[in-house]
C-alpha positions in Angstrom: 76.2 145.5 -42.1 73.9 143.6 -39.7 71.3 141.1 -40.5 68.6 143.1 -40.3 69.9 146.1 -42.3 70.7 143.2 -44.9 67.3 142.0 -45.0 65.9 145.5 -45.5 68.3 146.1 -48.1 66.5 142.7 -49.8 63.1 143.4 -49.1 64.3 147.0 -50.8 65.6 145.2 -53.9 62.7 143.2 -54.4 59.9 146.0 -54.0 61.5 147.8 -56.6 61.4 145.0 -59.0 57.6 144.1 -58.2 56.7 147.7 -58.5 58.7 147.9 -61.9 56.4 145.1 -63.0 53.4 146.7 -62.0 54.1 149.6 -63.3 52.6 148.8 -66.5 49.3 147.6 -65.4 47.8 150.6 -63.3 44.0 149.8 -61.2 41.6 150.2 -63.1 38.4 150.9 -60.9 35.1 149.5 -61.4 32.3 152.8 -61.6 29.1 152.5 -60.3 25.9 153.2 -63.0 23.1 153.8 -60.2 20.9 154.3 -63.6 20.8 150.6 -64.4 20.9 149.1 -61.2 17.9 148.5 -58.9 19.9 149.0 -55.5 17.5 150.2 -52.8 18.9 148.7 -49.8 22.7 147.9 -48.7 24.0 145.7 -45.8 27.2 146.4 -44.4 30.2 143.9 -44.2 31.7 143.3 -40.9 35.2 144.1 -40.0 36.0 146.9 -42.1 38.8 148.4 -40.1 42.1 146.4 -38.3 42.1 145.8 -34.4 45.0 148.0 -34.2 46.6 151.0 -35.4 50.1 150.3 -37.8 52.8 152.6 -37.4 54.2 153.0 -41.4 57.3 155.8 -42.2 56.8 155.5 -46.4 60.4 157.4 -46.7 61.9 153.9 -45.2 64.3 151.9 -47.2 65.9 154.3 -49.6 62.4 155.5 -50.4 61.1 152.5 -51.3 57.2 153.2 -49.9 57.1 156.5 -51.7 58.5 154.6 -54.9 55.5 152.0 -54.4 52.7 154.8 -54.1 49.2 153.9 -52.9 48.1 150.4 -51.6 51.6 148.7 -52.5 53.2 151.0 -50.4 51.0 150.5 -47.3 51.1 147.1 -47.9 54.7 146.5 -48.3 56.1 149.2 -45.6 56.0 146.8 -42.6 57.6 144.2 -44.3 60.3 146.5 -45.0 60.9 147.9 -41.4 60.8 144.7 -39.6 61.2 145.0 -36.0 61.5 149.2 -36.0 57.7 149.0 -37.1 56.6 146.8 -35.0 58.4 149.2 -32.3 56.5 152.0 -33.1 53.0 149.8 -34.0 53.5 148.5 -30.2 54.1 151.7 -28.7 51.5 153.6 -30.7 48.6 151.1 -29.7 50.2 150.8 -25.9 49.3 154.7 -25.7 46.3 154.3 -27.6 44.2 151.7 -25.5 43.4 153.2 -22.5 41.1 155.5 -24.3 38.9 152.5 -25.7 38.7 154.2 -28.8 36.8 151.5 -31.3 37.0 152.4 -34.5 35.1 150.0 -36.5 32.0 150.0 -34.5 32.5 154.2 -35.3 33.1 153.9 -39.0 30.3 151.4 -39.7 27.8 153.7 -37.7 28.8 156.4 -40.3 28.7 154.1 -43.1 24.8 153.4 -42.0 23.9 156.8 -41.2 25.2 158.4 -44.6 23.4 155.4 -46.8 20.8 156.5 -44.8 20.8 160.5 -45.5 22.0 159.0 -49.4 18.4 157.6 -49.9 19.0 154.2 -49.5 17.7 151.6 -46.8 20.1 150.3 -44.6 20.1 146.5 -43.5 22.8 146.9 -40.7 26.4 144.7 -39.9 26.5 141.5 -41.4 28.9 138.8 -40.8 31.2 138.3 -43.7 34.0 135.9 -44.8 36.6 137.3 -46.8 38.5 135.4 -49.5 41.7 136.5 -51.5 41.8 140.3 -52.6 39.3 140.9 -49.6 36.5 139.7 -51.8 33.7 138.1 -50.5 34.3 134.3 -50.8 30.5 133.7 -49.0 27.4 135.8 -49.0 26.0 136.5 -45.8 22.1 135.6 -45.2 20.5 139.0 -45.8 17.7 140.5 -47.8 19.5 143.8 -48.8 20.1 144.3 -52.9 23.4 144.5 -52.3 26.4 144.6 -49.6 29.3 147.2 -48.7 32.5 145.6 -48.6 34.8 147.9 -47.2 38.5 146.8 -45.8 41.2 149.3 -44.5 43.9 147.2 -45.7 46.2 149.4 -43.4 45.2 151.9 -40.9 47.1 153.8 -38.4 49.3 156.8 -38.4 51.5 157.3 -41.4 54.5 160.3 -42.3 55.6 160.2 -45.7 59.1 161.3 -45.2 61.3 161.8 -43.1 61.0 165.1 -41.2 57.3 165.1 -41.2 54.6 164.4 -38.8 53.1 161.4 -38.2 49.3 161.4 -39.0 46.5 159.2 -39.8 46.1 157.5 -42.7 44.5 154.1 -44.1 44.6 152.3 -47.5 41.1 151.3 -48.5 39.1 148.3 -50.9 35.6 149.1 -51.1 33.3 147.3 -53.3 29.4 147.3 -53.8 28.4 144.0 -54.8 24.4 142.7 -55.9 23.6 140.0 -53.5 21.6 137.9 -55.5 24.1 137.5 -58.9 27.2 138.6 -57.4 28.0 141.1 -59.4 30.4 143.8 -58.8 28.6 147.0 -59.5 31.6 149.2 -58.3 35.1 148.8 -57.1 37.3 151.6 -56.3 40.4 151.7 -54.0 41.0 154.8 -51.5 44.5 156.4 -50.3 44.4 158.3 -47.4 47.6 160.7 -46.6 49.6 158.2 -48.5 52.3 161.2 -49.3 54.3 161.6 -52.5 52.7 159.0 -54.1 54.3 157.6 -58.4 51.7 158.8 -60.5 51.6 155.2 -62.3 50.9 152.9 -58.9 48.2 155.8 -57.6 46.4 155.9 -61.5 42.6 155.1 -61.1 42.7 155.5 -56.9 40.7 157.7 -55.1 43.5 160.1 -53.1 42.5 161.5 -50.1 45.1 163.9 -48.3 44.8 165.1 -44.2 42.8 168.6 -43.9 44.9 171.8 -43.8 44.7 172.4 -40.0 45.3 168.3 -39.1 47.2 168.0 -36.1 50.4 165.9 -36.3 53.3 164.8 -34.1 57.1 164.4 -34.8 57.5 161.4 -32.6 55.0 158.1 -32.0 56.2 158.8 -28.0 55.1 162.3 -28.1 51.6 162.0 -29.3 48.8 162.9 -27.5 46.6 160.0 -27.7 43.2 162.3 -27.7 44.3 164.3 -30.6 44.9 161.1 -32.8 41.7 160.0 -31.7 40.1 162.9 -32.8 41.8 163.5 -35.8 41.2 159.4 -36.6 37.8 160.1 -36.5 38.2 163.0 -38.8 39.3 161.0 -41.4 37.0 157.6 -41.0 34.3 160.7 -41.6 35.8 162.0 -44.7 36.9 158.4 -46.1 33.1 157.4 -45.3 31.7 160.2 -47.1 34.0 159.3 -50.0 32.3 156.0 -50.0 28.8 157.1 -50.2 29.8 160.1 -53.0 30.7 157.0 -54.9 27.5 155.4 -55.4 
């Protein structure tokens, strides 16, 4: 057995235990009341989607992503794959750039035209700095009632076992929270095309699968870097419009 199928075999051992753990204590999101709040307008925080794409296989390990389910699973796949993730993450984004595809700057500008259409007056980007849990460990200076903190904890293409296509898919935190008190008026967590998720780690998430007619590839070298694009975009819209439906 080589060191790195050892260390995979570890990683494997110790997922299972942490999910085991968990299992007992499933998210419990925080629901938004729009009837006692006095929301108006909403800034949006600043670097809601990664630089790059990640490149996650949930089947890897025994199974292990699929036996995580949800956020854990995204979270913990690349851990588990080591160097074969970075691999495909490396080849993924080397096919990727030349199209200057920014997908932040794109989701935001959704974000900010849906609050928009929602009722609500928008107040724009706003710098944020994050502290543990992607909560907001600083306010930004701002005079919106309340700021949009939305993080793709992982984003990028994603099959959830082995045999199927790879397609895009992202792990999301999203929290509304009152600028002047702090408060967290709602808190919800989103799965996109996260696969066979465990009913007890996906209990209180938002799950979001791929449309119907989604286009996916067998192979990270085989994509067609336009068609992920496109498709990308297809879900920051539907994750987006998730978002807003939530308030």
């Amino acid at each position: 057995m080589t060191l790195f199928s050892k260390t995979k075999l570890a990683l494997s051992a110790c997922l299972m235990m942490t999910v085991s753990a968990c299992a007992t204590a499933p998210y419990v999101p925080t629901v938004y009341d729009a009837s006692v709040t006095s929301v108006k307008s909403i800034a949006i925080a600043d670097d809601s989607v990664p630089d790059e794409m990640g490149a996650n296989e949930l089947a890897s390990a025994a199974g292990t992503g699929q036996a995580a389910g949800g956020l854990i699973g995204l979270l913990v796949v690349s851990a588990i794959e080591g160097a074969e993730t970075s691999s495909r993450k490396g080849k993924l984004n080397e096919i990727m750039e030349p199209l200057g595809f920014d997908a932040e700057a794109e989701f935001e500008e959704m974000l900010r035209t849906k609050l928009t259409e929602a009722g609500y007056e928008g107040k724009g980007v706003v710098t944020v700095d994050r502290g543990k849990k992607s909560k907001l460990s600083e306010f930004p200076e701002t005079d919106a009632d309340a700021v949009l903190n939305v993080e793709m904890v992982s984003y990028g293409m994603q099959k959830a076992v082995t045999g199927e296509e790879w397609r895009p898919a992202a792990g999301v935190r999203v929290q509304l929270v009152k600028n002047d008190t702090s408060e967290v008026l709602m808190e919800n967590m989103i799965s996109y095309n996260s696969g066979k998720l465990g009913v007890p780690q996906t209990e209180g998430f938002v799950t979001m699968e791929h449309a119907a007619d989604s286009i996916g590839f067998l192979k990270i070298k085989e994509i067609e870097p336009e068609v992920v694009r496109d498709e990308t975009r297809r879900m920051l819209d539907e994750i987006s419009t998730m978002i807003v439906t939530l308030l």
